[in-house]
C-alpha positions as CSV (number, residue, x, y, z in Angstrom):
1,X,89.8,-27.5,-59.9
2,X,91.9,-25.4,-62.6
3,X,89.9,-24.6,-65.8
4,X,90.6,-25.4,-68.8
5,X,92.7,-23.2,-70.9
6,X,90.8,-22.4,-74.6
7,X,91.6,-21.0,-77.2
8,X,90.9,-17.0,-77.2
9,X,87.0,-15.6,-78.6
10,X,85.8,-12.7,-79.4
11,X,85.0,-10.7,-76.7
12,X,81.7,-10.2,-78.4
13,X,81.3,-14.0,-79.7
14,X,78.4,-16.2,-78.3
15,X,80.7,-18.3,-76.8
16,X,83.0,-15.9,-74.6
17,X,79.6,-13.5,-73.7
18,X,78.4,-17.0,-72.1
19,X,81.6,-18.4,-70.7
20,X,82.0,-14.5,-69.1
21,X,77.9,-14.8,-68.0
22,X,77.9,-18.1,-66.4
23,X,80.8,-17.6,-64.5
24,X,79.1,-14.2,-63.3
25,X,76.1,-15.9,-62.1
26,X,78.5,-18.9,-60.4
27,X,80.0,-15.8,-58.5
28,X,76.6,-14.7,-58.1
29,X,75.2,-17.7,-56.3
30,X,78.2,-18.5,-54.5
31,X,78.2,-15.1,-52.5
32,X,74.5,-15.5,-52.1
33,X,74.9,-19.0,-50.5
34,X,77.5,-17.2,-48.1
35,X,74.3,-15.9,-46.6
36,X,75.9,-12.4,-45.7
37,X,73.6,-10.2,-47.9
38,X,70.6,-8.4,-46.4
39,X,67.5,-8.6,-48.0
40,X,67.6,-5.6,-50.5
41,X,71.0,-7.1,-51.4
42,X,69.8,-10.3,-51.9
43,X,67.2,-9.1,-54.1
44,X,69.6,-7.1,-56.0
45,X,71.4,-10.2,-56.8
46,X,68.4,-12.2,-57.7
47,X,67.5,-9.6,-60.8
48,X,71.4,-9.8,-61.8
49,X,71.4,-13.6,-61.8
50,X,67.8,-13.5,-63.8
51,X,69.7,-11.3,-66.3
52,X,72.8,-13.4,-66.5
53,X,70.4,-16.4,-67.0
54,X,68.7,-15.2,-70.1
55,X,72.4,-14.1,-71.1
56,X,73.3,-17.4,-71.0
57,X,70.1,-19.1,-72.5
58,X,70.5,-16.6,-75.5
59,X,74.1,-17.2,-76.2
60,X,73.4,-21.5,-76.2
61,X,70.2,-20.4,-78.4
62,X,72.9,-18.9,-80.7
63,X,75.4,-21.6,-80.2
64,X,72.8,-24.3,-81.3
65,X,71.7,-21.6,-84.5
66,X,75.2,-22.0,-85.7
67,X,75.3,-25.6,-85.6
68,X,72.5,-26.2,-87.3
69,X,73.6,-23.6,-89.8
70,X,76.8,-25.5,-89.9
71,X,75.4,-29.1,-90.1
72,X,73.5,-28.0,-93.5
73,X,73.3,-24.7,-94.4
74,X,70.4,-25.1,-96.9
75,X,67.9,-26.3,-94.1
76,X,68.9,-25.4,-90.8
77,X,65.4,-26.2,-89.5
78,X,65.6,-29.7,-91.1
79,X,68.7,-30.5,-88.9
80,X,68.4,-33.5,-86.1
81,X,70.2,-33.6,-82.7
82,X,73.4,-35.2,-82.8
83,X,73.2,-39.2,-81.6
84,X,76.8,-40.2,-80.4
85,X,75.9,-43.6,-80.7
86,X,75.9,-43.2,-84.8
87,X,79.2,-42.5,-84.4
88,X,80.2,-46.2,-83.1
């Protein structure tokens, strides 16, 4: 399925660092899953995808920082998780 085009980012935003990680770590496990690596290969690509992991957790960590900064700037720890349901 085609992607979604989006509006260009930063190279070193948040945003495109996970975008560029996750998609590295789809790559990742798809070749993996392909089953043609040998063991010290497979190995190799287990430490990458750890590192693309914690890539992407610390980009969404900084994602969800700038929300909360955005949703009230004077108390970012005060802020609640969005309910969609308000919205109706």
């Amino acid at each position: 399925m085609p992607r979604k085009s989006l509006p260009a980012v930063s190279p070193a935003s948040p945003v495109a660092d996970f975008e560029a990680s996750m998609q590295a770590l789809e790559d990742l496990v798809g070749r993996m899953e392909a089953g043609d690596m040998s063991l010290e290969e497979s190995l190799a690509a287990y430490e990458r995808g750890v590192g693309l992991y914690r890539r992407c957790q610390d980009a969404l960590e900084q994602a969800e920082l700038r929300v909360r900064l955005l949703s009230d700037p004077a108390n970012p720890d005060e802020a609640r998780p969005f309910d969609a349901s308000e919205d109706a």
